[in-house]
C-alpha positions in Angstrom: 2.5 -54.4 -20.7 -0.6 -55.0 -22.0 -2.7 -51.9 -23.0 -5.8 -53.1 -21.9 -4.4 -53.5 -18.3 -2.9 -50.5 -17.9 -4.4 -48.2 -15.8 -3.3 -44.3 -15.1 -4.3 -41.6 -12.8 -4.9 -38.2 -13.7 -4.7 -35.4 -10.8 -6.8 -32.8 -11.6 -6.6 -28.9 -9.2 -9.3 -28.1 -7.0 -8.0 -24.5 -6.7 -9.8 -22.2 -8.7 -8.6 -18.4 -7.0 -5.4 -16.8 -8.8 -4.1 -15.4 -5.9 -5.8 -12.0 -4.8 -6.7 -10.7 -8.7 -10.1 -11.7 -8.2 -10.3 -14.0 -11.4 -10.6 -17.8 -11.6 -8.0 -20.0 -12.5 -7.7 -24.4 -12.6 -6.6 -26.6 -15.3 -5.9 -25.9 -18.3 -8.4 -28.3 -20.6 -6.4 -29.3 -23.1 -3.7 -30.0 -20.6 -6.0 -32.8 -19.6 -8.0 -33.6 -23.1 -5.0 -33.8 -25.4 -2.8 -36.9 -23.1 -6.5 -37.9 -22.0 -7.5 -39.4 -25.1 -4.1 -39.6 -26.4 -4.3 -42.8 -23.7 -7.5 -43.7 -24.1 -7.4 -44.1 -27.5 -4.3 -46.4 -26.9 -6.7 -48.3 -24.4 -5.5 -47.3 -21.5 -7.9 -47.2 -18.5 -7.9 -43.7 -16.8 -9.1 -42.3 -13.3 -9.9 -39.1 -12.5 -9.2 -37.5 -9.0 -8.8 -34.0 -7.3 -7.9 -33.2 -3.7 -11.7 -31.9 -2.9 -12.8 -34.6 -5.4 -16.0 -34.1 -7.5 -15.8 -31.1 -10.2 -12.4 -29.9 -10.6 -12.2 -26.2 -11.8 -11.0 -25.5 -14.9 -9.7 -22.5 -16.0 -11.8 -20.0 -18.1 -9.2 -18.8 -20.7 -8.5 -21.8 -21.6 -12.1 -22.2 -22.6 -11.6 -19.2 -25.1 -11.7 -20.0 -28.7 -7.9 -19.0 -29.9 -6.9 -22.2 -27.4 -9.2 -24.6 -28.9 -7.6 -27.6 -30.3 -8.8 -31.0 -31.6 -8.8 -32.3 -28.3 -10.4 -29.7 -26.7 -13.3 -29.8 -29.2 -14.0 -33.3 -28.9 -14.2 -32.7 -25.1 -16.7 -29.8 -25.8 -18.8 -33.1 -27.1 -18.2 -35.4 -24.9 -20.5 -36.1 -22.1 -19.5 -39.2 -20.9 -16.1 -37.8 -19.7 -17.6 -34.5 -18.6 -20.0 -36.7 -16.6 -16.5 -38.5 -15.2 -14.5 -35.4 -14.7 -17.5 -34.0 -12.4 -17.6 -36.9 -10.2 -13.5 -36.8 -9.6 -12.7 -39.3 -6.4 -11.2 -37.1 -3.6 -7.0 -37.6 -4.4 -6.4 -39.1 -0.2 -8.6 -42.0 -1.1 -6.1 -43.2 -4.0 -3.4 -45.7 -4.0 -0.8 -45.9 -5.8 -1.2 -49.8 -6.0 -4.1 -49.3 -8.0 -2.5 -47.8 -11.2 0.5 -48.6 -13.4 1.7 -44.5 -13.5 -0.1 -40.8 -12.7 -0.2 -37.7 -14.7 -0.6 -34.3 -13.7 -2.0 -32.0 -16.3 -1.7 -28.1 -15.5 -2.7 -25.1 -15.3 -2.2 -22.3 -13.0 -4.7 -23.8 -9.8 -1.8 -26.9 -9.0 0.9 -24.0 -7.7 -1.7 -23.1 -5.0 -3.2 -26.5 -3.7 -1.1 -29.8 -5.4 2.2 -28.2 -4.9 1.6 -28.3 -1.0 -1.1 -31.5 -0.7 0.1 -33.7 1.7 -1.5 -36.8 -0.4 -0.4 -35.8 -3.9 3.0 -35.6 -2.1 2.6 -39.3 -0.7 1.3 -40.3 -4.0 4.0 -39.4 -6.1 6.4 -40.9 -3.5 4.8 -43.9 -3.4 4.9 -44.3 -7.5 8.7 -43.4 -7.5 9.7 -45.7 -4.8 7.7 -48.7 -6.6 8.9 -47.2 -10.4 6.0 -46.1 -11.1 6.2 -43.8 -14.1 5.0 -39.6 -13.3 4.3 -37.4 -15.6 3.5 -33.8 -15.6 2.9 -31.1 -18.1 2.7 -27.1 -18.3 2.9 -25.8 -14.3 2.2 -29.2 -13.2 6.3 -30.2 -12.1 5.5 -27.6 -9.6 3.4 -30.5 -8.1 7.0 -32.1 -7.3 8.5 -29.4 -5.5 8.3 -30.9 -1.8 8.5 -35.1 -3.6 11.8 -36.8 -1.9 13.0 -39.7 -3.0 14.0 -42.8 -0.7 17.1 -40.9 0.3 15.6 -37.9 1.4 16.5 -35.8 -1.5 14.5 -33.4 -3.7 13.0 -36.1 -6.4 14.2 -33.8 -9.0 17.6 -33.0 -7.8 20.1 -33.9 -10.6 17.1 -34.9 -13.0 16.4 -33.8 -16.9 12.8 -31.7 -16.0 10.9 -29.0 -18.1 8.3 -27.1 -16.7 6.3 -23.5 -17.9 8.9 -21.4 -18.5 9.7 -17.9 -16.9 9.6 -16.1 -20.2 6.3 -18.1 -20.4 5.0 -17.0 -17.1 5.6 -13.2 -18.2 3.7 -13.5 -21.6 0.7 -14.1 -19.7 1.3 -11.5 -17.3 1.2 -13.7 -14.3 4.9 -13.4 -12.6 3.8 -10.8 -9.7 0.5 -13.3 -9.5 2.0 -17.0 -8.9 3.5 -18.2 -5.6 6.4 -19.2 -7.6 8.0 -19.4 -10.9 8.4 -23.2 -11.7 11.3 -22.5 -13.7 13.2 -21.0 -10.2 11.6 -23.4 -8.0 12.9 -26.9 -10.2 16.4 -24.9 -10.7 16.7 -23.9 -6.9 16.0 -28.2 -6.1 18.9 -28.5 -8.4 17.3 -30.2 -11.0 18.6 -30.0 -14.8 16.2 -27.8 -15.8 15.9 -26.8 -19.7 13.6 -25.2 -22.2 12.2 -25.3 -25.9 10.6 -22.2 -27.7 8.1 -20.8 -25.9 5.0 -22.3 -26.7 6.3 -25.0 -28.5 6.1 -28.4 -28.0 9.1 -29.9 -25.6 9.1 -32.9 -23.4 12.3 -34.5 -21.2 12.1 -38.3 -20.2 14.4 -39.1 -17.2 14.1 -42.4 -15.8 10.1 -42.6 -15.0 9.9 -39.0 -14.9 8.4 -37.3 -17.7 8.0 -33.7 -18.0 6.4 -31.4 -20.6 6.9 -27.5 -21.1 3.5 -25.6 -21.8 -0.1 -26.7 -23.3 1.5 -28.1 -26.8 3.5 -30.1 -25.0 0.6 -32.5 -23.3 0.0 -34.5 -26.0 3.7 -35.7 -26.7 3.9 -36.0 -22.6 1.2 -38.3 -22.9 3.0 -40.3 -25.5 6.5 -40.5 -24.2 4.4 -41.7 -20.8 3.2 -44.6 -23.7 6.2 -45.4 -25.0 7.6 -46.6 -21.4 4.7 -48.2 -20.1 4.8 -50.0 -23.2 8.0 -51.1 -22.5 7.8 -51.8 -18.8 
């Protein structure tokens, strides 16, 4: 496949409440910046949508400075793509048609609004039955907790899958916080579920599903989602 044909999606939250604590949550920006230009770079051609479309939230910690990373600087600088991220198309509007794979970048805000979206659902669906490469990264496989495939089984059932880890989740004091643990919830849909360090970089490929761990993981995601458009 041609690079300069290949189009992606990126799903961006528009859920910016964790839970009842009274702070703000979203995505996480490097999450999005790291496999964003990791792609672009490679001249891919990327869309940005959200389900309320427009300015998708992004969390404020990981705005603080010990989370700052190449990526996330030249975002800082970048007003073109800050111009594109605040003018996100609303998610029910998009087709699956229209792009050769989607990614999911995370975050905390996806557990509370992509997780239960009724068009992300169809979405991802609709890329899986056509074989369609997905990608997700950090707390964003929670985004395929109600995804069936074809035969009506959990799309991760029996599948290789990563996802923020539970000793993860507690470091950043959020377990009490979360709807769920995305560790449980891929385990209990009987996927394969497995783990690097925390914090370190660790991605599975199964079939078109590619999953990542944590925020050091995005940019490898993005990569391994490279590798098999490339050879598709």
């Amino acid at each position: 496949m041609e690079n300069q044909h290949v189009k992606v999606l990126f799903v961006l939250t528009s859920h910016e409440e964790l839970g009842n604590t009274g702070l703000k949550t979203g995505f996480w920006v490097e999450e999005f910046a790291a496999p964003y230009y990791a792609l672009a770079d490679a001249g891919v051609e990327i869309s940005i949508t959200s389900p309320k479309g427009g300015q998708p939230p992004i969390d404020p910690k990981s705005a603080l400075p010990e989370f700052q990373t190449e990526a996330t600087k030249r975002f800082d600088d970048d007003k073109v793509l800050q111009e594109k991220l605040a003018n996100t198309s609303r998610l029910s509007t998009e087709n699956q048609e229209d792009y050769d794979a989607v990614f999911y970048p995370g975050g905390h805000g996806p557990l509370w609004d992509l997780t239960n979206d009724q068009a992300s659902i169809k979405l991802i669906e609709a890329f899986w039955k056509n074989g369609k490469p997905i990608a997700a990264v950090c707390h964003a496989p929670g985004v395929l907790r109600f995804v069936k495939d074809s035969a009506g089984n959990a799309l991760v059932q029996g599948k290789n899958v990563t996802g923020f880890s539970n000793t993860e989740e507690a470091a950043v004091e959020l377990t009490d916080i979360v709807p769920y643990l995305v560790e449980d919830e891929l385990k209990n849909l009987g996927a394969r579920y497995s783990k690097g360090e925390d914090w370190g970089s660790y991605v599975l490929v199964d079939g078109k599903l590619i999953t990542g761990q944590n925020p050091a993981s995005s940019e490898e995601t993005a990569k391994k989602l490279m590798e098999l458009l490339r050879n598709s």
